[in-house]
N, C-alpha and C positions, 0 to 999 in steps of 0.2 A: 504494500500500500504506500504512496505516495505520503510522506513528510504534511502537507498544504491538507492534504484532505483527512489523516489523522487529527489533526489541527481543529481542522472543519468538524468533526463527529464529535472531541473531546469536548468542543464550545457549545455542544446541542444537547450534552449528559445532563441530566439533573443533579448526580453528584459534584460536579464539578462548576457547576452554574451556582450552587449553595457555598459549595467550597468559596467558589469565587469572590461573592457576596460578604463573606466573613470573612476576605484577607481582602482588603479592597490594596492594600500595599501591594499583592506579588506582581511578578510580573515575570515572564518567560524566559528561562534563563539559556535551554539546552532541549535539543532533541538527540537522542541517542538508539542503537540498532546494531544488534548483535547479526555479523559476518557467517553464515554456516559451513562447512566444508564443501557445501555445492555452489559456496561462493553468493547468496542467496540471504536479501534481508530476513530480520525477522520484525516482532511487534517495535510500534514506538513506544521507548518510554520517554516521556515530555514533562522535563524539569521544573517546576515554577518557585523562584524565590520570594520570601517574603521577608524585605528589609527590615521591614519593623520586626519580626522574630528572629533573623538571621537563621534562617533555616528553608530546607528546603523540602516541597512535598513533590511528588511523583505520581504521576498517570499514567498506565501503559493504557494503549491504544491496542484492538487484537479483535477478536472475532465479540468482546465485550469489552469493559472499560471498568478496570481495578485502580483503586487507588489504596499509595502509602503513605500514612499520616507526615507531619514535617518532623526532618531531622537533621541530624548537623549538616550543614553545607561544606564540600571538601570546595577550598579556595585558596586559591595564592592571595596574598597582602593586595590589598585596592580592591577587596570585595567580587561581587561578583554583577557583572555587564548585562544591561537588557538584550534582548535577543530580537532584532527586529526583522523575522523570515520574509518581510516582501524583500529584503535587500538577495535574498540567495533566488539566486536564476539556475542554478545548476542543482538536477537533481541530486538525490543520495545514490541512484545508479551511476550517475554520470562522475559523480566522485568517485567511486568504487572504480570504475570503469579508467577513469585516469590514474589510480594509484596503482590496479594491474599492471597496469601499460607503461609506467615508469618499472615497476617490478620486472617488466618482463627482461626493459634493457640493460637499464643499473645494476639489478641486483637480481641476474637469473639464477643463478648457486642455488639462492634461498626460497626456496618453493615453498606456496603459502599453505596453510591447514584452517585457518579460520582469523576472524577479528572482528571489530566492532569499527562504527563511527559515529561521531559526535557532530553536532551543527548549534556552533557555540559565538560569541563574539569574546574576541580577547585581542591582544596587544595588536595581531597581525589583519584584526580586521572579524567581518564575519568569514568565519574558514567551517568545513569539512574537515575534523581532525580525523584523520582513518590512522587507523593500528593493526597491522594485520601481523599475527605468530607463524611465524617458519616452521618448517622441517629440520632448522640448523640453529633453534633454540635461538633465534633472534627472533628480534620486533621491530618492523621496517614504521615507523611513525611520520605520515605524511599530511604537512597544511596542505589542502589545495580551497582559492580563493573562491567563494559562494558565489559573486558575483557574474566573473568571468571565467571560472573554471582552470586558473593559472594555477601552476605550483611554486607554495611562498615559500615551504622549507619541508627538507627530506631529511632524515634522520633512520640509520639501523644500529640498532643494541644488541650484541647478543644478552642472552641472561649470566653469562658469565663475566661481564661487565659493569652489569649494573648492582653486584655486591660481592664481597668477597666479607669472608668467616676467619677473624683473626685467631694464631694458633693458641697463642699467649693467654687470650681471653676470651676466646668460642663467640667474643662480640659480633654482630655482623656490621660494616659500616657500608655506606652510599658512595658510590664513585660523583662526585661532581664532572665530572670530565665527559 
């Protein structure tokens, strides 16, 4: 299902028309959509922060319409950005669709098994954050621009970089790098 028209259904729920009504602060922060091995959306689930609680609740979109009450917001410092979707012209296929297509040439080695994508506004603008898991235990993490469909920034991790298990102290620490 289409991103706009999950959108569409979510604004027609009566839960979420109530919901509404008693957070009159939230406001649409993220839509997000798990990648399957057939390469294949799945439900929307559609973010809405609410500044006055600093919390966020959750709608998934799906052959019905579940919600999860508000809970902590995961955010980097400067909060978290309204999400304005008439700005994204490019579908959530057509993102998936150009982060294959970079995968295929950049980064063929790493053949994908599944990931998710985001339709967020942050530093780089309204983006398509796709994250797609390899076969070679990386995570290829690609912006590409809602607007125009550009790619703002490519990024592959393996998981063997993003923390190592000190011996000394079984600590685990974060690579910044």
């Amino acid at each position: 299902m289409n991103f706009k028209k999950a959108f569409e259904l979510l604004g027609k729920d009566s839960i979420f028309t109530e919901w509404s009504a008693s957070h009159p602060s939230a406001f649409t922060a993220y839509f997000f959509s798990d990648i399957d091995e057939q390469l294949q959306l799945g439900p929307w689930q559609i973010g809405l922060y609410d500044k006055k609680e600093d919390k966020i609740a959750k709608f998934i979109v799906d052959t019905q319409i579940t919600y999860e009450p508000l809970a902590e917001a995961f955010k980097k410092p400067g909060g978290i950005k309204k999400l304005d979707i008439k700005k994204a012209k490019i579908s959530a296929e057509e993102a998936r669709d150009t982060v294959l297509g970079l995968q295929k040439k950049k980064y063929v080695q790493h053949l994908v098994l599944k990931g998710f994508l985001i339709l967020q506004n942050i530093e780089q603008g309204t983006v398509w954050n796709v994250t797609l898991l390899t076969r070679t235990f990386a995570a290829l993490n690609v912006k590409v621009n809602a607007t125009n469909g550009e790619i703002v920034e490519d990024q592959l991790m393996t998981f063997f970089d993003m923390s190592e298990i000190s011996p000394s102290t079984n600590k685990i620490s974060r690579s910044t790098t």
